[in-house]
C-alpha beads as a LAMMPS data file, in Angstrom:
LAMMPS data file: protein, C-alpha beads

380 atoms
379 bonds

1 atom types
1 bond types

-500.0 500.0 xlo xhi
-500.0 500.0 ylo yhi
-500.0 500.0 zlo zhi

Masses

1 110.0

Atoms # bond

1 1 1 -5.715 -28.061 14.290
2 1 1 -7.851 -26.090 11.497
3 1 1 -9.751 -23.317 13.547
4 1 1 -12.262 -21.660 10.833
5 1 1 -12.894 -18.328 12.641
6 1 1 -9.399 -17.813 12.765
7 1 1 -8.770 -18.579 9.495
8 1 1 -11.524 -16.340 8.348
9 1 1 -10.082 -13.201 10.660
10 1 1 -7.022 -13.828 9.529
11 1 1 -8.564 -13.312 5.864
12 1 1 -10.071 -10.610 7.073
13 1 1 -7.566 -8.434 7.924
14 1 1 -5.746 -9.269 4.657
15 1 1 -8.403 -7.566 2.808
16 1 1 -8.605 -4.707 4.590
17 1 1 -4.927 -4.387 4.852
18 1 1 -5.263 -4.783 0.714
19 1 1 -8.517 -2.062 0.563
20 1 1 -5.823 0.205 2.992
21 1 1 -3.340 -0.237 0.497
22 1 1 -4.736 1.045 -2.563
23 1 1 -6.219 3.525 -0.277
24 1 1 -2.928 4.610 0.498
25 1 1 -1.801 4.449 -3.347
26 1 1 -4.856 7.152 -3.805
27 1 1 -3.868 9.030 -1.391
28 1 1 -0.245 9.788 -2.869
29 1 1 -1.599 9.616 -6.452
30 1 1 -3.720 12.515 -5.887
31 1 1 -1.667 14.266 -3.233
32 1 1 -3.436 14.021 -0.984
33 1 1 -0.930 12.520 2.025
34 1 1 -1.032 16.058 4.013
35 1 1 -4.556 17.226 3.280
36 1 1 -5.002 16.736 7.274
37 1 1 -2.190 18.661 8.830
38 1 1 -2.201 17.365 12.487
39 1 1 -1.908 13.648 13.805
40 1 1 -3.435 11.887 15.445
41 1 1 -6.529 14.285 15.452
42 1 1 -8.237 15.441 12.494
43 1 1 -8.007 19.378 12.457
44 1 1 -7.991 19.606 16.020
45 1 1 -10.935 16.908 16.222
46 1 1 -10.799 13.295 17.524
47 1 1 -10.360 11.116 14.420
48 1 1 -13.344 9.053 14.839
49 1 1 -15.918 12.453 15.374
50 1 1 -14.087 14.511 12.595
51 1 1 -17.721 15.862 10.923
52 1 1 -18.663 13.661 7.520
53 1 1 -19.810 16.691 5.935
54 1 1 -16.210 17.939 5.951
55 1 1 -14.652 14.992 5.220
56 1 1 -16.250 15.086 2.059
57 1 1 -16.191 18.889 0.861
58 1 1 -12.833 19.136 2.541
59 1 1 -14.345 22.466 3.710
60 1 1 -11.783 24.105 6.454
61 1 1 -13.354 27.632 8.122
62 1 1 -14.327 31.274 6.227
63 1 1 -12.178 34.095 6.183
64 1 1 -13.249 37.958 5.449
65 1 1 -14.205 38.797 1.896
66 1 1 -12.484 41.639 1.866
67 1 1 -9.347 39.804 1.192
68 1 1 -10.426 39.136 -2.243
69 1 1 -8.204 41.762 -3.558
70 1 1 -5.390 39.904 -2.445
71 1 1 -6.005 37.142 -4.022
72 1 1 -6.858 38.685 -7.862
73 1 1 -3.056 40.080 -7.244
74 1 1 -1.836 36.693 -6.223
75 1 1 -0.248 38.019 -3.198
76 1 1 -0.239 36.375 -0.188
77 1 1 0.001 39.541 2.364
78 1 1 0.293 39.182 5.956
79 1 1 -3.610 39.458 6.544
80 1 1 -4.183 36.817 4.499
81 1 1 -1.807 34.641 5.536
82 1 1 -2.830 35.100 9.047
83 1 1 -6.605 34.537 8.644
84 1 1 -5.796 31.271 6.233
85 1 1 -3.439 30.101 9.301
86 1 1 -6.549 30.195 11.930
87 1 1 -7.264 26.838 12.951
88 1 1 -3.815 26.244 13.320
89 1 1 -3.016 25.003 9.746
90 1 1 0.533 26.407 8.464
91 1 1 1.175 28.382 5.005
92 1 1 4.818 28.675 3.519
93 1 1 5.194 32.036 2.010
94 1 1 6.048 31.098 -1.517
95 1 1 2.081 29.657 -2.243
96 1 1 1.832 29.626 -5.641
97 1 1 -2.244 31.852 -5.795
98 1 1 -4.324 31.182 -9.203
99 1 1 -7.876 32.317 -10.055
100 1 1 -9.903 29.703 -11.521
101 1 1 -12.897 31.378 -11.922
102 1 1 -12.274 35.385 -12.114
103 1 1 -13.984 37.129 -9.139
104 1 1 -15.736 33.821 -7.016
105 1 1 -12.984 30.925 -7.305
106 1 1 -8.826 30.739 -6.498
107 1 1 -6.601 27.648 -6.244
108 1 1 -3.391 28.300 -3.588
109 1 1 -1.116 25.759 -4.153
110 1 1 1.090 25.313 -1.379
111 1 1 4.144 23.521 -2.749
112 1 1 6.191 23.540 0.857
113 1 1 3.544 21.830 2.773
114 1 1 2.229 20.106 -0.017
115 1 1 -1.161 21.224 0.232
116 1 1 -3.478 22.613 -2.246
117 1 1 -6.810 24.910 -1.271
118 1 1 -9.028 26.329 -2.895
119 1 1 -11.344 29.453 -2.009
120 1 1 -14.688 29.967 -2.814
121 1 1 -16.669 32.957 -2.593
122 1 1 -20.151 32.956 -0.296
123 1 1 -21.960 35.901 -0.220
124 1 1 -19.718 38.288 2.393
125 1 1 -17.197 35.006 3.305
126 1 1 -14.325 33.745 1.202
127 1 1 -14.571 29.701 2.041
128 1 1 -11.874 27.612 2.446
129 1 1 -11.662 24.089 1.070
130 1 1 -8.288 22.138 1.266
131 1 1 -7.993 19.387 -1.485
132 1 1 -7.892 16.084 -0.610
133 1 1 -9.539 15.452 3.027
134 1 1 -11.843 12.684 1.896
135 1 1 -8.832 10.134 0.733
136 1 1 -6.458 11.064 3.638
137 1 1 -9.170 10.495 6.789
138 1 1 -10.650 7.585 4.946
139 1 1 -6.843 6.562 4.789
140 1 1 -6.863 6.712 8.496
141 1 1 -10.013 5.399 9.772
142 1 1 -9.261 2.020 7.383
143 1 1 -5.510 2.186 8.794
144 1 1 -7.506 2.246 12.317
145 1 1 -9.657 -1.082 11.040
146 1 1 -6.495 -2.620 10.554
147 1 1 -4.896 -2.232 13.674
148 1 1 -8.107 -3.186 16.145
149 1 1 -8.229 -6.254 13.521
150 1 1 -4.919 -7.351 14.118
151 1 1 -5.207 -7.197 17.668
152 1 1 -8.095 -8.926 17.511
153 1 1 -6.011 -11.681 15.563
154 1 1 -3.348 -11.886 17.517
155 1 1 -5.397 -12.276 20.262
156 1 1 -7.185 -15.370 18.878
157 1 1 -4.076 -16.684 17.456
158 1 1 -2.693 -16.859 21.420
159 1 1 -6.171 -18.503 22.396
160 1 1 -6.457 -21.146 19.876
161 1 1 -3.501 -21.811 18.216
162 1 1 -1.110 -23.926 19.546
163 1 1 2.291 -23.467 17.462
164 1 1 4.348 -21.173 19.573
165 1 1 6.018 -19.512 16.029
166 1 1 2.022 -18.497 15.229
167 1 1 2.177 -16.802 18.878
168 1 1 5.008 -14.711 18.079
169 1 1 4.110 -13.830 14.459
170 1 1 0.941 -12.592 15.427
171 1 1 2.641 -10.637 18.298
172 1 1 5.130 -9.252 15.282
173 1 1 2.309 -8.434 13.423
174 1 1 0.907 -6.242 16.267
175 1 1 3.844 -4.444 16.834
176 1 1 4.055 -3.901 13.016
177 1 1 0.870 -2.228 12.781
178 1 1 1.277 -0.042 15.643
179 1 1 5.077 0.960 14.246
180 1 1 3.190 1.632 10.789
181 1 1 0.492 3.686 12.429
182 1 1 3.132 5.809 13.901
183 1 1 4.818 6.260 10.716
184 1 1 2.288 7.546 8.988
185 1 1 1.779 10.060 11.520
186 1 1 5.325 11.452 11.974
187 1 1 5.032 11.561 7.943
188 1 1 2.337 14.480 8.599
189 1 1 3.981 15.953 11.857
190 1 1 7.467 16.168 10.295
191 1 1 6.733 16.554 6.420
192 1 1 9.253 14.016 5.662
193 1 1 9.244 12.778 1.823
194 1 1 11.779 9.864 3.316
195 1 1 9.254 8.541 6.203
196 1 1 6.458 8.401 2.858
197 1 1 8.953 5.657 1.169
198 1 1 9.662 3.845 4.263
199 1 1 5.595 3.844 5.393
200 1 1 4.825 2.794 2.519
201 1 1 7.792 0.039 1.455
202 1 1 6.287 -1.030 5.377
203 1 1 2.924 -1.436 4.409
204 1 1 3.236 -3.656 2.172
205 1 1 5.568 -5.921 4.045
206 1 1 2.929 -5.762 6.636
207 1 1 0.378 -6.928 4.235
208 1 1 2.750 -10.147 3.446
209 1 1 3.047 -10.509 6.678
210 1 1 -1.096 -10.551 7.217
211 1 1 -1.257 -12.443 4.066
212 1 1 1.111 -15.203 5.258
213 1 1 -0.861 -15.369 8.642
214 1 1 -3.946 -16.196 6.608
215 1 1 -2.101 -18.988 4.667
216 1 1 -0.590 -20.711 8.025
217 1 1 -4.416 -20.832 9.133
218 1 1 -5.581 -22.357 6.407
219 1 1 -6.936 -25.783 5.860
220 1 1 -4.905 -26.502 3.164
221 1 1 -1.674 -25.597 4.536
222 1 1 -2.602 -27.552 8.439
223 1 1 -3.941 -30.809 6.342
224 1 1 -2.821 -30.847 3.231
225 1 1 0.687 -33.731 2.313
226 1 1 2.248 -33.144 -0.734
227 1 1 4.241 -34.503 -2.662
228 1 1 7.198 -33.162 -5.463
229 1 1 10.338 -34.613 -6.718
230 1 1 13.339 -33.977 -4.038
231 1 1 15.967 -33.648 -7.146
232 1 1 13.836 -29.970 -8.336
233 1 1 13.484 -28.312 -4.689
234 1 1 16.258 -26.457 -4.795
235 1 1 16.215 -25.005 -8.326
236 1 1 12.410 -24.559 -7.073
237 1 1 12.850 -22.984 -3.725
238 1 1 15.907 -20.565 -4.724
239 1 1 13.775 -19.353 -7.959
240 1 1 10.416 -18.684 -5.911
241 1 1 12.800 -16.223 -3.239
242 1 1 14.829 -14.589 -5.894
243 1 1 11.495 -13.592 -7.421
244 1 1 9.932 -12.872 -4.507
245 1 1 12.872 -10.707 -3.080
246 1 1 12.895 -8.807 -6.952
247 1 1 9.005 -8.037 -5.981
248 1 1 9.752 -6.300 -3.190
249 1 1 12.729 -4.614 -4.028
250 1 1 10.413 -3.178 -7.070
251 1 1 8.801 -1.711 -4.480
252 1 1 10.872 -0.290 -2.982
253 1 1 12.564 1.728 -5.552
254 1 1 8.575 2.390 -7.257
255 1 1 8.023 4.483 -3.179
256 1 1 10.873 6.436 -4.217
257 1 1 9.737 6.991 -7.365
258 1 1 6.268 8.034 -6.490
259 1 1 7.342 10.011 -3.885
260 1 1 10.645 11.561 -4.803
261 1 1 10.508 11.800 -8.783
262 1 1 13.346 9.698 -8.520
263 1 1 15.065 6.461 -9.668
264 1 1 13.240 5.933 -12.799
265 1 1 16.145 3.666 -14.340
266 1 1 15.768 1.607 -11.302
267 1 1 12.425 0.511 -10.970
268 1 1 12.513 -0.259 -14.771
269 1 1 15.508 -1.980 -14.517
270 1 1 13.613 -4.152 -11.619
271 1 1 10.863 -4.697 -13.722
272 1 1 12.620 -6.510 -16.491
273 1 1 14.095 -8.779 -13.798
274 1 1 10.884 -9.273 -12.314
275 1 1 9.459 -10.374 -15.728
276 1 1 12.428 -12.551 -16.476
277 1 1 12.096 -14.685 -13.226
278 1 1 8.451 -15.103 -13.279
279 1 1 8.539 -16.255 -16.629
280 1 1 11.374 -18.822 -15.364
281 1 1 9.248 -19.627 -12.210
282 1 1 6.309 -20.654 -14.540
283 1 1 7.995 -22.665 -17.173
284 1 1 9.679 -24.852 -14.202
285 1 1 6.612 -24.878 -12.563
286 1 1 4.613 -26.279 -15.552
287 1 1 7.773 -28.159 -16.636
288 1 1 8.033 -30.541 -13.028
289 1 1 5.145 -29.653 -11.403
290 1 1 1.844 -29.509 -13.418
291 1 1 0.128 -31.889 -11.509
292 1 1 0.913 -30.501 -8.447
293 1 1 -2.046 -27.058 -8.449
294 1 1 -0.745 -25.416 -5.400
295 1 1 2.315 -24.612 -7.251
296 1 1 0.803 -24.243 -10.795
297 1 1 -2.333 -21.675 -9.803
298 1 1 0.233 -19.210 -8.160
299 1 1 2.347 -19.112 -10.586
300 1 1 -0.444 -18.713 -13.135
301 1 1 -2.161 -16.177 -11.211
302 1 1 1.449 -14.206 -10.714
303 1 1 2.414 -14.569 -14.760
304 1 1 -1.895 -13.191 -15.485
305 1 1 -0.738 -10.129 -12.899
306 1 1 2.717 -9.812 -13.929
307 1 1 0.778 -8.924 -17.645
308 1 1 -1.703 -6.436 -16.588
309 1 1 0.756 -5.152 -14.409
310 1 1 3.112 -4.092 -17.393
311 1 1 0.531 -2.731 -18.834
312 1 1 -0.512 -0.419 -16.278
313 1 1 3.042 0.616 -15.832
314 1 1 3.311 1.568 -19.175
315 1 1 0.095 3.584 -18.653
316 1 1 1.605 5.337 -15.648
317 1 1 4.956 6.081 -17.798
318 1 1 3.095 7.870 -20.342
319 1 1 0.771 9.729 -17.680
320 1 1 3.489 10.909 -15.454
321 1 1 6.755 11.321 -17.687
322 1 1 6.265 12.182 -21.509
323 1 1 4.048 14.833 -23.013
324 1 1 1.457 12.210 -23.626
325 1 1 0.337 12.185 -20.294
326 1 1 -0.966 15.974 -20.558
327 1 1 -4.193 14.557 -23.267
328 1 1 -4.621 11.875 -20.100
329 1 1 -7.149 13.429 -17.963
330 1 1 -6.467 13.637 -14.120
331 1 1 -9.485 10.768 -13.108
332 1 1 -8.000 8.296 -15.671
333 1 1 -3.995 9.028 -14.456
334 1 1 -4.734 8.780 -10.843
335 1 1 -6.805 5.570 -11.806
336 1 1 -3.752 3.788 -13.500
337 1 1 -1.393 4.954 -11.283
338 1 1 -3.175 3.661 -7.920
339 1 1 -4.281 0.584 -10.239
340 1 1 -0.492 0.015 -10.679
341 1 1 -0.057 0.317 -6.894
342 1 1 -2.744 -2.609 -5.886
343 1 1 -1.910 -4.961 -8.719
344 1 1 1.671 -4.701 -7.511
345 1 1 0.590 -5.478 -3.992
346 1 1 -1.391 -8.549 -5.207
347 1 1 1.461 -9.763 -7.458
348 1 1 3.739 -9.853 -3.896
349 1 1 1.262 -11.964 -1.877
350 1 1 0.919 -14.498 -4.440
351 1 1 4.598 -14.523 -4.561
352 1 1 4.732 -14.655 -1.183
353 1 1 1.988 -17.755 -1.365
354 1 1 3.796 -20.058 -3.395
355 1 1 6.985 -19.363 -1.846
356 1 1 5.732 -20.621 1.549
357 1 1 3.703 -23.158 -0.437
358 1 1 7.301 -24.230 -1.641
359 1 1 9.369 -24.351 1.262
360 1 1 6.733 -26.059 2.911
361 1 1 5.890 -29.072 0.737
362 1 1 9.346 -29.317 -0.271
363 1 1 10.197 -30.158 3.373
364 1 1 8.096 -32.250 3.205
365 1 1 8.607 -34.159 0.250
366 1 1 12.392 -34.270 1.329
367 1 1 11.279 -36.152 4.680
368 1 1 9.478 -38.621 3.181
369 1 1 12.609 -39.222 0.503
370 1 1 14.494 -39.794 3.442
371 1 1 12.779 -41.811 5.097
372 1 1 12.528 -43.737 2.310
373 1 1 16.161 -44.378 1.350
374 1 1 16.845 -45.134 5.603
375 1 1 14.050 -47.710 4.935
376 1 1 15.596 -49.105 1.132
377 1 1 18.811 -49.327 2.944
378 1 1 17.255 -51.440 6.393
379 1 1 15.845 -53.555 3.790
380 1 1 19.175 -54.272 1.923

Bonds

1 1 1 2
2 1 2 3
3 1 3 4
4 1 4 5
5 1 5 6
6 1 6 7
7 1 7 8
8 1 8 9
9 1 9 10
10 1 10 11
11 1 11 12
12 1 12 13
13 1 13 14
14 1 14 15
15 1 15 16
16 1 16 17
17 1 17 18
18 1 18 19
19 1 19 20
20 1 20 21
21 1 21 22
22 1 22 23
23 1 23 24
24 1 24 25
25 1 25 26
26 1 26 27
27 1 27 28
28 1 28 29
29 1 29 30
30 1 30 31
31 1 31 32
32 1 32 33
33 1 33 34
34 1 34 35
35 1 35 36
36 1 36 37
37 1 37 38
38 1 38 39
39 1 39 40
40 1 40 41
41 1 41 42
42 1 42 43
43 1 43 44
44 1 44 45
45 1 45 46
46 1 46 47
47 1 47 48
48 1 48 49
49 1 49 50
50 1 50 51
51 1 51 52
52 1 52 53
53 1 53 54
54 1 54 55
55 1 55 56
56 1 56 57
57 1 57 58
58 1 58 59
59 1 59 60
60 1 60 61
61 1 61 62
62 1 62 63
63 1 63 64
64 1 64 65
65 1 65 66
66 1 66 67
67 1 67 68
68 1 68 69
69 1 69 70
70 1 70 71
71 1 71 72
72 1 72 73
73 1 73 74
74 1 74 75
75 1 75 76
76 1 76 77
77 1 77 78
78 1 78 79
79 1 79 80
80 1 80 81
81 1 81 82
82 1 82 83
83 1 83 84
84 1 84 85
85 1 85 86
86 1 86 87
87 1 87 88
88 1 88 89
89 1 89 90
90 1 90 91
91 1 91 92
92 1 92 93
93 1 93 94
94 1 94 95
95 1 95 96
96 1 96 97
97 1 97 98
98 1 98 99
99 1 99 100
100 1 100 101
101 1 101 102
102 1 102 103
103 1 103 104
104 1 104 105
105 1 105 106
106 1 106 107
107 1 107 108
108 1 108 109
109 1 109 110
110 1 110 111
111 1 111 112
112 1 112 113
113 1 113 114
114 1 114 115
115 1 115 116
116 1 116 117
117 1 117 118
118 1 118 119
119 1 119 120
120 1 120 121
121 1 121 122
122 1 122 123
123 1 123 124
124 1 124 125
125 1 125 126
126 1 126 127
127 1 127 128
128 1 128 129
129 1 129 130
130 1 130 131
131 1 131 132
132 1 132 133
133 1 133 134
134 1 134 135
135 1 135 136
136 1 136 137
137 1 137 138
138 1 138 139
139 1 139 140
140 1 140 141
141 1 141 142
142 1 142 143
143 1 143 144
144 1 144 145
145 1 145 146
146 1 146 147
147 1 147 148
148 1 148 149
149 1 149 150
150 1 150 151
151 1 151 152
152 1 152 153
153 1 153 154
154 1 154 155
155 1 155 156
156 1 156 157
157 1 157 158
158 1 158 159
159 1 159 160
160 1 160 161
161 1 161 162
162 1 162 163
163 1 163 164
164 1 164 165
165 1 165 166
166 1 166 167
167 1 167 168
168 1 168 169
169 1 169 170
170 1 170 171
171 1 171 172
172 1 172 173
173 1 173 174
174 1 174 175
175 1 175 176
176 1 176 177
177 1 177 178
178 1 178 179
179 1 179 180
180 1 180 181
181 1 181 182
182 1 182 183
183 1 183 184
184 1 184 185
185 1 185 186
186 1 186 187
187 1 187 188
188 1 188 189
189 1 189 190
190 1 190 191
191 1 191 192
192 1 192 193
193 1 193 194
194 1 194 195
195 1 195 196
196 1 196 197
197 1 197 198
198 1 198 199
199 1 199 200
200 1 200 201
201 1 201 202
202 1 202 203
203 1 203 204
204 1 204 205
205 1 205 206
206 1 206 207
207 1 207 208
208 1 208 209
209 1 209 210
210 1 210 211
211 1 211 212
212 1 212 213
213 1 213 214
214 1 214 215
215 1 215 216
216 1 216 217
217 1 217 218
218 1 218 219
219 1 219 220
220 1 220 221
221 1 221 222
222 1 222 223
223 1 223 224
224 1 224 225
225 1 225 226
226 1 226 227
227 1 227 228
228 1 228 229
229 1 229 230
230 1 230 231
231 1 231 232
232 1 232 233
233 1 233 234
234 1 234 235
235 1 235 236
236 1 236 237
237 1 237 238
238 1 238 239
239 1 239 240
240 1 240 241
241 1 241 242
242 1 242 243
243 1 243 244
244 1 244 245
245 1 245 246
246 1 246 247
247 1 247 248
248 1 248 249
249 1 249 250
250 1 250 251
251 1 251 252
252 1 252 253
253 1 253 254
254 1 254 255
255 1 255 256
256 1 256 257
257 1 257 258
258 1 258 259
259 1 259 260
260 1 260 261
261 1 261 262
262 1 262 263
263 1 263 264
264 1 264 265
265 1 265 266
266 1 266 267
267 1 267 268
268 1 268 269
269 1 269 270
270 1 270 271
271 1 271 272
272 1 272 273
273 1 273 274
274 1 274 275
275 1 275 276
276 1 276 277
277 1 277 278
278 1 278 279
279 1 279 280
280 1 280 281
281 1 281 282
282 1 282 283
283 1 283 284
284 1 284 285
285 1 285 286
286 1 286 287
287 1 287 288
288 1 288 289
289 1 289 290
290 1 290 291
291 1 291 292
292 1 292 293
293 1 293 294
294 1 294 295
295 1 295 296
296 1 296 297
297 1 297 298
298 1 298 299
299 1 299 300
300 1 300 301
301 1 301 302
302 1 302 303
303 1 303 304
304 1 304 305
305 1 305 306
306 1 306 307
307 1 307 308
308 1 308 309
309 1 309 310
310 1 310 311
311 1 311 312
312 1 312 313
313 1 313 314
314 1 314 315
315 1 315 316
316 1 316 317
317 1 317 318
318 1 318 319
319 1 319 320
320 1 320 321
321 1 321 322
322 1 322 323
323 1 323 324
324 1 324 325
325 1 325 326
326 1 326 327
327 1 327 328
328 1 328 329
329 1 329 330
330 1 330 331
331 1 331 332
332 1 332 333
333 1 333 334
334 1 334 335
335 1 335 336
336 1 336 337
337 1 337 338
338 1 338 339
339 1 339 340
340 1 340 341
341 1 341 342
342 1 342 343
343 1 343 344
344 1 344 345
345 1 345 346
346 1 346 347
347 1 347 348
348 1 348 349
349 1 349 350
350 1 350 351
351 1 351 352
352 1 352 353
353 1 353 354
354 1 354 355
355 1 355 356
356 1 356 357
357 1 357 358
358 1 358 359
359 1 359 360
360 1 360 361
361 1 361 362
362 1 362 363
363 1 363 364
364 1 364 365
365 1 365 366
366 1 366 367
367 1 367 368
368 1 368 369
369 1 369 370
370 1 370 371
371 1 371 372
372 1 372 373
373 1 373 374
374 1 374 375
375 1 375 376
376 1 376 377
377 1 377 378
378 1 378 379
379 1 379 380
């Protein structure tokens, strides 16, 4: 039975799971991941009461002005180490300290912790600003959305759905969220480049997940019956997975790259497959199935993606990896990049879409063949 509320939470949460996404894909594109050093409290506070003001200036605490002269040498001595480490942030010794503007403004890039600050002189205060606070909490408070919306799904899902498979998906789902919450923290707590690529190869199988949950609570996919030839479901079915498992793994190896610098040959290599197989998805799609719009809008929608998606990848190539990308400035490379990130994640749910859609109405299609030869053969 077709419950609309629970379709529409279900939809819901997919969004927000999408908006945490490209969150997420700013985060990393501006390096911003351990702005926040502690989890799950926000330096020292309780996530939810961390003060907006700081949140947006990224402003951390003041430290003594006479340390100034430490910081025109670029030498991080032990006072100033200690008085940046107050509030019990950490500071590797080999900070890499830059003035910006000589006498009131120095960058400290802390490659180690993979931090960046910035301090700005006040009057008699040198204040501390740490780059990147507003995307990482955001990132967190959204990830928080998420998980009370899920719960709130699979709660529903138990109450009014009765298809014991829903029951346990949505219980997967909750157990999903919570593991992905968890990641992200132990990324922070641990500084682990490895836990980044898993948490964030997980986040978008999550969102498939979410995405998937939304389709089974659909009208369409409770009421609709149709129809496709039995002799294409195979080629159909085992063209829509391939392509959908070649998404994913061009994920996977696009985390590493983000994260570790590595794999480039990879994820273009997965790219070109990608392209091939979509390419083959549509022209059998449009070949046997144009009448049949649950089949041909996907597969539209994927190829219209799969375009702009190339595009922005080419973008990120020349931002990132050739000399080009230095003329780039750094609002227009961190839009491509986390661009590239949320067109990607849109190109796997529709994938995702019309390889349920596929499976589904295949089955079926292949009933009602069947039924149809047992009844040509009664009748003979």
């Amino acid at each position: 039975m077709y419950h609309p509320w629970l379709h529409r939470l279900a939809v819901l949460t997919a969004v927000t799971t999408f908006i945490l996404i490209c969150m997420g894909g700013l985060v990393t594109s501006t390096d911003s991941g351990l702005a926040v050093p502690d989890w799950p409290t926000t330096f020292g506070y309780n996530m939810f009461l961390y003060p907006l003001s700081q949140t947006v200036s990224g402003f951390l605490f003041s430290i003594d002005s006479n340390l100034q002269a430490d910081l025109d040498k670029g030498n991080l001595s032990v006072g100033l180490q200690k008085a940046l480490e107050k509030n019990e942030i950490s500071i590797s010794k080999n900070v890499i300290i830059s003035t910006e503007q000589q006498g009131s403004r120095w960058k400290l890039a802390d490659k180690a912790n993979e931090r960046t600050y910035t301090l700005i002189k006040s009057g008699e205060r040198l204040d501390v600003y740490v780059h990147g606070v507003l995307y990482e909490h955001s990132h967190r408070l959204i990830g928080s959305i998420v998980g009370l919306l899920t719960i709130a799904l699979m709660v529903s899902i138990w109450a009014k759905d009765a298809r014991k498979w829903m029951k346990w998906l949505g219980v997967i789902a909750l157990v999903a969220v919570i593991a992905q919450g968890v990641m992200g923290g132990l990324r922070v707590t641990n500084l682990s480049r490895v836990l980044a690529i898993i948490h964030a190869c997980f986040a978008q199988a999550f969102f498939g997940l979410i995405a998937s949950l939304a389709l089974f609570t659909s009208r369409s996919w409770l009421q609709t019956s149709v129809k496709i030839e039995a002799t294409d479901t195979a080629r159909l079915r085992r063209l829509a997975l391939i392509t959908l498992v070649l998404i994913y793994l061009q994920f996977i190896f696009g985390a590493i790259l983000r994260h570790a610098g590595e794999r480039l040959d990879a994820h273009l290599l997965f790219a070109g497959l990608v392209t091939v197989h979509i390419f083959l998805l549509l022209r059998r799609t449009l070949k046997n199935h144009l009448e049949n719009q649950t089949f041909v809008r996907p597969a539209l929608l994927l190829s219209g993606l799969l375009v702009v998606q190339l595009a922005l990848g080419f973008g990120a190539y020349l931002a990132e990896f050739t000399a080009f990308g230095r003329g780039i400035s750094p609002v227009a490379g961190v839009t491509i990049t986390t661009a590239h990130v949320a067109i990607g994640a849109l190109m796997l749910i529709v994938s995702v879409i019309l390889t349920l859609n596929v499976f589904q109405f295949a089955s079926r299609s292949e009933v009602v063949t069947s039924r149809g030869l047992v009844s040509d053969e009664v009748s003979a």
